[in-house]
Biopython code that builds the backbone (N, CA, C, O; Angstrom):
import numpy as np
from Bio.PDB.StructureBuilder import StructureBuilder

atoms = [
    (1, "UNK", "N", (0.851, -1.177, 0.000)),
    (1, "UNK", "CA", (0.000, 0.000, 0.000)),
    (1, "UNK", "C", (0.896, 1.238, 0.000)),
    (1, "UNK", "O", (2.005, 1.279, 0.533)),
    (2, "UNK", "N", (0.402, 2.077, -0.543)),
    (2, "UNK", "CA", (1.505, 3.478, -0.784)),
    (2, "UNK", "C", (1.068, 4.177, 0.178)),
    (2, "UNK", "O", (-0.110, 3.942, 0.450)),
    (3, "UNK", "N", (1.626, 5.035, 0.867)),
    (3, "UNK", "CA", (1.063, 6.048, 1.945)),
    (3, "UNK", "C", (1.834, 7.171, 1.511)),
    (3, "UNK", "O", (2.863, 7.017, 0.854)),
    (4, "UNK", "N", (1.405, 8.263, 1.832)),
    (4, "UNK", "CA", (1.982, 9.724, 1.417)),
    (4, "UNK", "C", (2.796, 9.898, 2.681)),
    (4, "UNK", "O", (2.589, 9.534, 3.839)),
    (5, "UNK", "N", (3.825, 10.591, 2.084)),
    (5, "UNK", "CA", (5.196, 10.885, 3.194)),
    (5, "UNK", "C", (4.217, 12.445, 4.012)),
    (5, "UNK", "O", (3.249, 13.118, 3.659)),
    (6, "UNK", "N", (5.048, 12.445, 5.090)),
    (6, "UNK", "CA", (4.406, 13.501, 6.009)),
    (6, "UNK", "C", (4.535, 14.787, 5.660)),
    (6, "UNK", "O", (3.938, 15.767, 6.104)),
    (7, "UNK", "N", (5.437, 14.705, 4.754)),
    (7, "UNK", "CA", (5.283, 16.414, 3.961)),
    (7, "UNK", "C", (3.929, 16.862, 2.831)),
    (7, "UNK", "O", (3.461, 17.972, 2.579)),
    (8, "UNK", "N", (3.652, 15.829, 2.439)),
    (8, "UNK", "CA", (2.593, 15.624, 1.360)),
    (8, "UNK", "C", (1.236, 15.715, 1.996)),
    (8, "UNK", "O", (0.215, 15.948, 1.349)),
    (9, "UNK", "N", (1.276, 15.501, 3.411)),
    (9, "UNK", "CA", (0.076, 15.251, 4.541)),
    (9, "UNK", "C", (-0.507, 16.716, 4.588)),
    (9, "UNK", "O", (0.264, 17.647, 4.355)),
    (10, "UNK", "N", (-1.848, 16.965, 4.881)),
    (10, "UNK", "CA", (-2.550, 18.569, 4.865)),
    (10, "UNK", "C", (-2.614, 18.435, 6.602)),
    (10, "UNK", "O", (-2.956, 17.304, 6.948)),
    (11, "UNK", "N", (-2.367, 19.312, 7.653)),
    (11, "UNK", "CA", (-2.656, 20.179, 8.674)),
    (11, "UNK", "C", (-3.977, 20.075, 8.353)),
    (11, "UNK", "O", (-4.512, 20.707, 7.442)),
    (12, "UNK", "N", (-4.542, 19.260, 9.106)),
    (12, "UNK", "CA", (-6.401, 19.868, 9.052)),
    (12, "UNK", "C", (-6.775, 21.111, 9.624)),
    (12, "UNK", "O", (-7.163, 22.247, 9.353)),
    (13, "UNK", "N", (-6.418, 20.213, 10.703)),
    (13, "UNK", "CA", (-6.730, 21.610, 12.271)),
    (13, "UNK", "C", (-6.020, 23.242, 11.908)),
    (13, "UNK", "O", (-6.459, 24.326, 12.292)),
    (14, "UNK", "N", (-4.861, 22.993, 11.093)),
    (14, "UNK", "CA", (-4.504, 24.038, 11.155)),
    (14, "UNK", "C", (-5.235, 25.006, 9.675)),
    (14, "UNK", "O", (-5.171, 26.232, 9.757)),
    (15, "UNK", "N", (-5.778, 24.485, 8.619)),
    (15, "UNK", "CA", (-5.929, 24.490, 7.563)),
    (15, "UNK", "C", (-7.229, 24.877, 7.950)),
    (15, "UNK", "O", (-7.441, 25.997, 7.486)),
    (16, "UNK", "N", (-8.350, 24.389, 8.694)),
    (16, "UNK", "CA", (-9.853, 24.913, 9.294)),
    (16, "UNK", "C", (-9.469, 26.124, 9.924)),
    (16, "UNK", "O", (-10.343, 26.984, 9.819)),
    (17, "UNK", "N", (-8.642, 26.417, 10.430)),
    (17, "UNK", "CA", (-8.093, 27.616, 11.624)),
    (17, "UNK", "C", (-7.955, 28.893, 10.310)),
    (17, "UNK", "O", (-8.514, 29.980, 10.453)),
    (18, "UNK", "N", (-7.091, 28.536, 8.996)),
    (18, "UNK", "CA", (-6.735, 29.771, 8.503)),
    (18, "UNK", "C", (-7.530, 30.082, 7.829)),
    (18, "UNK", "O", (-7.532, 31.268, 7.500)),
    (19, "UNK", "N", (-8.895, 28.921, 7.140)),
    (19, "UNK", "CA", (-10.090, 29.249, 6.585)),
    (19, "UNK", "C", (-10.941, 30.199, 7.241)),
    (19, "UNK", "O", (-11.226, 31.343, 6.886)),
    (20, "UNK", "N", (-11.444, 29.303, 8.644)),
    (20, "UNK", "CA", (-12.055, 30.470, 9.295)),
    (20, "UNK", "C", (-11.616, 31.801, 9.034)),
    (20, "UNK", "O", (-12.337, 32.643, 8.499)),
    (21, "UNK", "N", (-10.259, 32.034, 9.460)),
    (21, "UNK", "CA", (-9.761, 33.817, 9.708)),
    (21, "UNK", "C", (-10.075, 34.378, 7.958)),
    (21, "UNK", "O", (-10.688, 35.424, 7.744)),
    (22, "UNK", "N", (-9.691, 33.736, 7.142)),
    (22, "UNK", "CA", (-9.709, 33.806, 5.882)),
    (22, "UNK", "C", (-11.253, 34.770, 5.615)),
    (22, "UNK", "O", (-11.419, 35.922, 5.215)),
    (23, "UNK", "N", (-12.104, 33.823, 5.989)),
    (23, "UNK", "CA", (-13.682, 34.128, 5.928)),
    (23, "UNK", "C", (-13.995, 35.259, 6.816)),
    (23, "UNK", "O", (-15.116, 35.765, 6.766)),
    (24, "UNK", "N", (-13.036, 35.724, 7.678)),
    (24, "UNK", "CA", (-13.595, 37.181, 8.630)),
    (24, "UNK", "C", (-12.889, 38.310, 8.140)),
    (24, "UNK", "O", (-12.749, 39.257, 8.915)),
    (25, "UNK", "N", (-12.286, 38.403, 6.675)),
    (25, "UNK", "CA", (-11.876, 39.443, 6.319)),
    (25, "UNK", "C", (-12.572, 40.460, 5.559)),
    (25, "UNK", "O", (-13.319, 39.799, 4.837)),
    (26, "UNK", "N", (-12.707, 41.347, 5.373)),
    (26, "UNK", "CA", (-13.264, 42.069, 4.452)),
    (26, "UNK", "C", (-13.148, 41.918, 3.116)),
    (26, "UNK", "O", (-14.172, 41.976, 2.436)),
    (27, "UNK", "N", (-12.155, 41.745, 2.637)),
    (27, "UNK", "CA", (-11.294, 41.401, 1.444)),
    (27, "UNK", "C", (-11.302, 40.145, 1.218)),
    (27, "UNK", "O", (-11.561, 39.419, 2.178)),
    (28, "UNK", "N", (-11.008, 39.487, -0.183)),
    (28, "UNK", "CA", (-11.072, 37.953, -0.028)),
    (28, "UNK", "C", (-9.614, 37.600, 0.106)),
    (28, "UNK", "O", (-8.733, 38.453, 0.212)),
    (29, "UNK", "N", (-9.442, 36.549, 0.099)),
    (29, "UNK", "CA", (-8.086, 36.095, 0.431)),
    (29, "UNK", "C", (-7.721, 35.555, -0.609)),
    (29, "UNK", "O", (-8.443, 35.614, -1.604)),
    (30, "UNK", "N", (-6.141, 34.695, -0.634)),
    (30, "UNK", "CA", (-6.078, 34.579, -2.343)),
    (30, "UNK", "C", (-6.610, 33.393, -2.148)),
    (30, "UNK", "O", (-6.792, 32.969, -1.006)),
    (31, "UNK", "N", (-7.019, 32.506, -3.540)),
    (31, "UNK", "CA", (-7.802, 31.327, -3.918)),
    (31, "UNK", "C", (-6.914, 30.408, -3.082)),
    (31, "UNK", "O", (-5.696, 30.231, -3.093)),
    (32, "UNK", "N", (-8.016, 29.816, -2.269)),
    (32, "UNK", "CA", (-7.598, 28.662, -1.434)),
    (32, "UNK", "C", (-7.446, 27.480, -2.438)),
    (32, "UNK", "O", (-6.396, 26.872, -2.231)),
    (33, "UNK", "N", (-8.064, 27.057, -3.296)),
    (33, "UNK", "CA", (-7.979, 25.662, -4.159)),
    (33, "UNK", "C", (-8.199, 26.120, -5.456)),
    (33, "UNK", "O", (-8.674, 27.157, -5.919)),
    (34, "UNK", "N", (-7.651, 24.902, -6.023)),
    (34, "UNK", "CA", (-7.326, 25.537, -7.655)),
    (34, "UNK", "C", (-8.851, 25.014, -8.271)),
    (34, "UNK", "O", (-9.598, 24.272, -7.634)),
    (35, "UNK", "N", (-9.132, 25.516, -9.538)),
    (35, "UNK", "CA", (-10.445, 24.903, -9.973)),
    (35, "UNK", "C", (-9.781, 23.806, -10.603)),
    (35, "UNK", "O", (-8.607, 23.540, -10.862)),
    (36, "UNK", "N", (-11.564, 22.910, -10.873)),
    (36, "UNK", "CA", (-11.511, 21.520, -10.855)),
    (36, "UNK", "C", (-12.356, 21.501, -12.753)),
    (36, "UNK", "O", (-12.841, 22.462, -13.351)),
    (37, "UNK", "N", (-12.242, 20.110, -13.203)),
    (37, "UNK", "CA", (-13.049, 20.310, -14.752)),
    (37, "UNK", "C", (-14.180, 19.596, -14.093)),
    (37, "UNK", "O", (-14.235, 18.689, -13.263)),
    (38, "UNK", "N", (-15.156, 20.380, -14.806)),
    (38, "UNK", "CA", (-16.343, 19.666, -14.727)),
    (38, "UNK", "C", (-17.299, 19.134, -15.588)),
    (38, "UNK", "O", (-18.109, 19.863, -16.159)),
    (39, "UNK", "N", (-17.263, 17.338, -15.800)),
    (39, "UNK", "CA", (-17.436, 16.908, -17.261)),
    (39, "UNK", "C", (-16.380, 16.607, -17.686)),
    (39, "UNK", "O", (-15.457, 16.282, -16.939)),
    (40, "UNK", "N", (-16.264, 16.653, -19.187)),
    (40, "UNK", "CA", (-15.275, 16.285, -20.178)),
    (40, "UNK", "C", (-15.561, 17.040, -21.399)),
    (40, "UNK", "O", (-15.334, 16.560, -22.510)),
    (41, "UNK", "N", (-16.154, 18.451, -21.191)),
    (41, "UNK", "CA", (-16.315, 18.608, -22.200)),
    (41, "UNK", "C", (-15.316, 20.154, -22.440)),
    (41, "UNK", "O", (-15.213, 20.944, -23.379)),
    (42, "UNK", "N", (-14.725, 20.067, -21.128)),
    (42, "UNK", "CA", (-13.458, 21.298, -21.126)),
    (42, "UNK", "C", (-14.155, 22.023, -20.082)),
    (42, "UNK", "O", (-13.297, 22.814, -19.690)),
    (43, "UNK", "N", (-15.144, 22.210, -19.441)),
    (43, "UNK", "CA", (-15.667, 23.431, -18.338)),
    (43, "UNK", "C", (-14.857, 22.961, -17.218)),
    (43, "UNK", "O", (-14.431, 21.837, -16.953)),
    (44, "UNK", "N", (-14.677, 24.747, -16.275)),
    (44, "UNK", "CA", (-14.094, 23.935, -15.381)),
    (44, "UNK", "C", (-14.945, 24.921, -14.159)),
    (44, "UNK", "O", (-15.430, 26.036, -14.349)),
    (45, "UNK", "N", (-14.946, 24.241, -13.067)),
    (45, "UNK", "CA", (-15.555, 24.771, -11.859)),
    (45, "UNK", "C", (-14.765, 25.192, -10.694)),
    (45, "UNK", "O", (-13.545, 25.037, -10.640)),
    (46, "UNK", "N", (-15.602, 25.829, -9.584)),
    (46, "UNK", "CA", (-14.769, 26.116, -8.570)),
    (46, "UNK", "C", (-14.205, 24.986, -7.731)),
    (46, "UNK", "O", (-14.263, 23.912, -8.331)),
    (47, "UNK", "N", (-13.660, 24.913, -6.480)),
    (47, "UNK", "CA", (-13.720, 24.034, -6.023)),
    (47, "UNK", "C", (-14.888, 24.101, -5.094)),
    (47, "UNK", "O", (-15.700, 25.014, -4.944)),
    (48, "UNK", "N", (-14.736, 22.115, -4.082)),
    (48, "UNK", "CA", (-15.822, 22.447, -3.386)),
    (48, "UNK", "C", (-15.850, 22.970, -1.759)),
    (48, "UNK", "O", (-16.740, 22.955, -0.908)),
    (49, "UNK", "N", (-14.768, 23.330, -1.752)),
    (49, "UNK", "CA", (-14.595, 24.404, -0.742)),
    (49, "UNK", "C", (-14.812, 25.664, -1.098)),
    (49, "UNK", "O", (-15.015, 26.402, -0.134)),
    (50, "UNK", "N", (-14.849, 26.274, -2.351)),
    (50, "UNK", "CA", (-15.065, 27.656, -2.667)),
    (50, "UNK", "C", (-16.799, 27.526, -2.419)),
    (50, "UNK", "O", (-17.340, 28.622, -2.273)),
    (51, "UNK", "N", (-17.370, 26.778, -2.379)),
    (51, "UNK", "CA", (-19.171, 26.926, -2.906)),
    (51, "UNK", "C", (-19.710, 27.848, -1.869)),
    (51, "UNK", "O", (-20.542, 28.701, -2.177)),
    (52, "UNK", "N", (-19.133, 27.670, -0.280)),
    (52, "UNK", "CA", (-19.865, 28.929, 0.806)),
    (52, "UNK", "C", (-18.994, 30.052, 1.442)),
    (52, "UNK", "O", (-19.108, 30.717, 2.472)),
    (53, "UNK", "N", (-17.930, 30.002, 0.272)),
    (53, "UNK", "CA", (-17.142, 31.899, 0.560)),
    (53, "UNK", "C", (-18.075, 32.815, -0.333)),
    (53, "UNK", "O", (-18.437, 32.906, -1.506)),
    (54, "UNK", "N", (-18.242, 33.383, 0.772)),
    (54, "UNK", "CA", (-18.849, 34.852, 0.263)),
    (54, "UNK", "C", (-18.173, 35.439, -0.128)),
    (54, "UNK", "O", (-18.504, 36.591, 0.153)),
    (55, "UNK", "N", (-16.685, 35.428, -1.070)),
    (55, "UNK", "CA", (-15.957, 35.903, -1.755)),
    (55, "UNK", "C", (-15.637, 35.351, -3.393)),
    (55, "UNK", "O", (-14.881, 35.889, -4.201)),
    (56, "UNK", "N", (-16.709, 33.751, -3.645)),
    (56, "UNK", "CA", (-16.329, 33.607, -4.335)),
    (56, "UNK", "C", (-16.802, 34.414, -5.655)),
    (56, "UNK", "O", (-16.179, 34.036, -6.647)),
    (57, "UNK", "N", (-17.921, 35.616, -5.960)),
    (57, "UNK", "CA", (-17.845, 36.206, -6.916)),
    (57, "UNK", "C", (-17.023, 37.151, -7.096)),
    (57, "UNK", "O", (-16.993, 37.468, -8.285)),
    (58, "UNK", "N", (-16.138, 37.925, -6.266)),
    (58, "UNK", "CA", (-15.554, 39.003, -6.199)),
    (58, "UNK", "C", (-14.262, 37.723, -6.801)),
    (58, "UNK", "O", (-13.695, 37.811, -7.890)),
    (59, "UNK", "N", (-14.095, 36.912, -6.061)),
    (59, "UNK", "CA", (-12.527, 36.248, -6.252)),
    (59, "UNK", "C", (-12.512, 35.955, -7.944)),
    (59, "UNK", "O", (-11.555, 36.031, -8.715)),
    (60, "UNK", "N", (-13.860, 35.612, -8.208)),
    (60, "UNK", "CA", (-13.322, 34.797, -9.386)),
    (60, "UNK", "C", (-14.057, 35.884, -10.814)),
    (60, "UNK", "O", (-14.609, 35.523, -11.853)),
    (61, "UNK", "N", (-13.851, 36.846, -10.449)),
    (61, "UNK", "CA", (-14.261, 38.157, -10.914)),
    (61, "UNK", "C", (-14.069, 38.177, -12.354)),
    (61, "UNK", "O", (-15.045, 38.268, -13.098)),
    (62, "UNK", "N", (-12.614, 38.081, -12.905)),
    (62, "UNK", "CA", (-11.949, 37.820, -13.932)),
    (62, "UNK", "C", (-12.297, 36.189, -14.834)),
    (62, "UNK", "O", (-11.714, 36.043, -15.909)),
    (63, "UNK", "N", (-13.032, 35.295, -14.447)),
    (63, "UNK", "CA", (-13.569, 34.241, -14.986)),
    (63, "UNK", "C", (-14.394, 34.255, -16.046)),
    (63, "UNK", "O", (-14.836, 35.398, -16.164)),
    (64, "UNK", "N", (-14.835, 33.498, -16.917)),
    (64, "UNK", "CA", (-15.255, 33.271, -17.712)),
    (64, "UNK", "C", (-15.179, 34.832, -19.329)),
    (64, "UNK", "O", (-15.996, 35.515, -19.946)),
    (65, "UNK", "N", (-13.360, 34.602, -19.284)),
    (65, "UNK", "CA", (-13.015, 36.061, -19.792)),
    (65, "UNK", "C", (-13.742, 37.828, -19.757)),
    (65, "UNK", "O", (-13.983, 38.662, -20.630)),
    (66, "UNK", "N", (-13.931, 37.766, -17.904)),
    (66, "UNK", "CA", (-14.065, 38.798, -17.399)),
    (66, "UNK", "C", (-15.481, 39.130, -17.232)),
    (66, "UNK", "O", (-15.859, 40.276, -16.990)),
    (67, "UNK", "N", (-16.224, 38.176, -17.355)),
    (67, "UNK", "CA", (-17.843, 38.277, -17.276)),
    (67, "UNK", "C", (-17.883, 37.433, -15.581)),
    (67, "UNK", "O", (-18.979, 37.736, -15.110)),
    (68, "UNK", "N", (-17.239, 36.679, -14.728)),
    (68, "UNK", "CA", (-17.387, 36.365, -14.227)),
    (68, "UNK", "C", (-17.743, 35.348, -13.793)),
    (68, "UNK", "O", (-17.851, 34.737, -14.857)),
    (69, "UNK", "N", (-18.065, 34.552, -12.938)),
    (69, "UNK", "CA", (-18.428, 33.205, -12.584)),
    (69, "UNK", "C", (-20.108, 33.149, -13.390)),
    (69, "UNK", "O", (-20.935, 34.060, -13.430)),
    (70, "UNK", "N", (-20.218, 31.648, -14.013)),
    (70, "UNK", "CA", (-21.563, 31.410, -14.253)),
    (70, "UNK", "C", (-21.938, 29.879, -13.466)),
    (70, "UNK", "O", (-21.309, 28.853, -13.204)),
    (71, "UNK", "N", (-23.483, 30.437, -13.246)),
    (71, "UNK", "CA", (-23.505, 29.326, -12.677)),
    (71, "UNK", "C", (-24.922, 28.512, -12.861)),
    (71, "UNK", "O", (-25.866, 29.294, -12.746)),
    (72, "UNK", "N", (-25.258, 27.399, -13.070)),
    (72, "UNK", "CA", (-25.756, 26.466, -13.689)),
    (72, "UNK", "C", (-26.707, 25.602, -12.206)),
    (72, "UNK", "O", (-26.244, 25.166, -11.152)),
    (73, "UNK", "N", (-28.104, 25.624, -12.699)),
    (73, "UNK", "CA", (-28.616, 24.759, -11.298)),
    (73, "UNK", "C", (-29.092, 23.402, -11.811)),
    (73, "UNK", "O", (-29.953, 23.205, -12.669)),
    (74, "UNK", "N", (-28.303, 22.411, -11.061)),
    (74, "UNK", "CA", (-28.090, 21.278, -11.899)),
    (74, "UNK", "C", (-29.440, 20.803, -10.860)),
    (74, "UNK", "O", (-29.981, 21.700, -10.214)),
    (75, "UNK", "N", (-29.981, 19.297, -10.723)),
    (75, "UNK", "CA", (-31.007, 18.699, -9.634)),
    (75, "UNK", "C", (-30.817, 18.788, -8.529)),
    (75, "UNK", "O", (-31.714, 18.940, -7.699)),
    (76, "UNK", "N", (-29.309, 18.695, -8.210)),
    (76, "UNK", "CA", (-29.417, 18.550, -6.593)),
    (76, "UNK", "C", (-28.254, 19.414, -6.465)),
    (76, "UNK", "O", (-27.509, 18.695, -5.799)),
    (77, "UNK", "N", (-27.554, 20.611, -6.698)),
    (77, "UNK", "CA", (-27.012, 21.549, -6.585)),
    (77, "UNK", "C", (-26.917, 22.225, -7.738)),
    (77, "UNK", "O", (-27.188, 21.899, -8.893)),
    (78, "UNK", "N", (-26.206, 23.889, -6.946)),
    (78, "UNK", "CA", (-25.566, 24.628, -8.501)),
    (78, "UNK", "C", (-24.298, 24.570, -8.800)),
    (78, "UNK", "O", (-23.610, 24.376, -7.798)),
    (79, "UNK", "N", (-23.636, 24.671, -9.891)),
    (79, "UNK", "CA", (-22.567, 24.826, -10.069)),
    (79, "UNK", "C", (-21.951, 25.562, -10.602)),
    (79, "UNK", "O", (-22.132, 25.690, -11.813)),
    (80, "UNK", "N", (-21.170, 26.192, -10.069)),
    (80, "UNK", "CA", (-20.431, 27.403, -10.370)),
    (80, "UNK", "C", (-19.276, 27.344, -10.908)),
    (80, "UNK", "O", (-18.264, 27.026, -10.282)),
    (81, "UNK", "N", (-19.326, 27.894, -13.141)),
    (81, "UNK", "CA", (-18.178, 27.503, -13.562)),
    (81, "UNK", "C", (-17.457, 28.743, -14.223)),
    (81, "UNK", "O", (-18.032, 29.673, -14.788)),
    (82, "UNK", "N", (-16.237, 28.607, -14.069)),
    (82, "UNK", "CA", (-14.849, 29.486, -14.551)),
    (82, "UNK", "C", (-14.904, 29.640, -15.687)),
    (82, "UNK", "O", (-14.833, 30.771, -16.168)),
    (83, "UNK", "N", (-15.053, 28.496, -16.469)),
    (83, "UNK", "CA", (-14.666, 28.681, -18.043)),
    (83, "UNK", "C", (-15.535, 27.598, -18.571)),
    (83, "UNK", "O", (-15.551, 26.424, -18.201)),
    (84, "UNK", "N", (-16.477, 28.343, -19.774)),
    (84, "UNK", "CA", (-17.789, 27.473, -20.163)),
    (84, "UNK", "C", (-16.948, 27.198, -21.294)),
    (84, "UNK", "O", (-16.384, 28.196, -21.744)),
    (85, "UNK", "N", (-16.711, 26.097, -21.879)),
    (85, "UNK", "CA", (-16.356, 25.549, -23.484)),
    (85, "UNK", "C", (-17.937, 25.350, -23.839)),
    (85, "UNK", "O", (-18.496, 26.021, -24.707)),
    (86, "UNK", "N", (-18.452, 24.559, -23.227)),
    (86, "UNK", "CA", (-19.673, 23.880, -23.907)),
    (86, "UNK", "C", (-20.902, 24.301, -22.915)),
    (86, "UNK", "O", (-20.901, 23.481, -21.996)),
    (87, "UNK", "N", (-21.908, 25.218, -22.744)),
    (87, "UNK", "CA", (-22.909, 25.442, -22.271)),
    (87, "UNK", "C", (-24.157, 24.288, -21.619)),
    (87, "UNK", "O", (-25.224, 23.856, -22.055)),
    (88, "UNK", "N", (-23.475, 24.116, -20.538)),
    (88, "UNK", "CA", (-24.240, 22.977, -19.866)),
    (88, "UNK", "C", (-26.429, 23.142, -20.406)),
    (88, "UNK", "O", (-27.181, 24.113, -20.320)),
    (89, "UNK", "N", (-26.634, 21.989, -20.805)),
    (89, "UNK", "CA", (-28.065, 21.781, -21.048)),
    (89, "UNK", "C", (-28.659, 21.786, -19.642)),
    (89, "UNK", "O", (-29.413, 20.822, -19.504)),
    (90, "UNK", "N", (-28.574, 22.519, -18.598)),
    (90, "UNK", "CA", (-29.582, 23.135, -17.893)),
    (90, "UNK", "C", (-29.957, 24.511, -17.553)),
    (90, "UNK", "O", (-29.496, 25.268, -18.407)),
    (91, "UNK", "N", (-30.749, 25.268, -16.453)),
    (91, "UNK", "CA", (-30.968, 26.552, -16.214)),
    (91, "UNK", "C", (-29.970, 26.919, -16.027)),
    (91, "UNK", "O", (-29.151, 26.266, -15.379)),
    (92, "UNK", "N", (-29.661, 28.381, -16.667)),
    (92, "UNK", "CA", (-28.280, 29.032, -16.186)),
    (92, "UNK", "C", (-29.203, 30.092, -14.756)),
    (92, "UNK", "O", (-30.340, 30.561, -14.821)),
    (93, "UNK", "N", (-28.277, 30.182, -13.676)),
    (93, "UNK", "CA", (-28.947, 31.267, -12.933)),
    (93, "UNK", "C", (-28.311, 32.219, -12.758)),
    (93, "UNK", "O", (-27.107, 32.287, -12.512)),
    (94, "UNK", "N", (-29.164, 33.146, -12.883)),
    (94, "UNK", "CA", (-28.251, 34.910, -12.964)),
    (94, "UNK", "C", (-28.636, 35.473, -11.843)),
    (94, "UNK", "O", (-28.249, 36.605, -11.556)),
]
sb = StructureBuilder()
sb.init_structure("model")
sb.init_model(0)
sb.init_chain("A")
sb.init_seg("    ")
for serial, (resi, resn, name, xyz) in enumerate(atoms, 1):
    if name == "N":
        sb.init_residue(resn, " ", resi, " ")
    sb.init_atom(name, np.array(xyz, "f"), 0.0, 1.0, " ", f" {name:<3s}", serial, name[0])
structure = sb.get_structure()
């Protein structure tokens, strides 16, 4: 079995600690996680730690070549994407 060496390991406790403070700023902080693709058809989304910062429209401001985050309400969530290649076949919500 492979196990990840202890440098490769994430600080939880400490990693919940700088989120919190992160989230009591006025300002957003820089992007905690990189975006993710969503599909295969080239879109890519936030992560799913970005979905309850109240920074993620200001953060990702510059997305979808400067129009901003779009976001799509799929059945059982929305999803919020960076860069549309292919216009997901459901409601977009504005």
């Amino acid at each position: 079995m492979d196990r990840p060496d202890d440098l490769d390991k994430v600080n939880v406790p400490e990693r919940i600690n700088l989120i919190r403070e992160a989230l009591k700023l006025d300002t957003p902080p820089e992007r905690c996680y990189p975006t993710e693709p969503h599909g295969t058809k080239g879109n890519m989304k936030i992560a799913k730690g970005c979905n309850w910062c109240p920074f993620k429209q200001t953060c990702y401001s510059d997305a979808n070549d400067g129009e901003g985050l779009r976001t799509f309400k799929y059945s059982k969530q929305y999803i919020h994407l960076t860069e549309v290649v292919e216009t997901p076949r459901v409601e977009e919500v504005l």
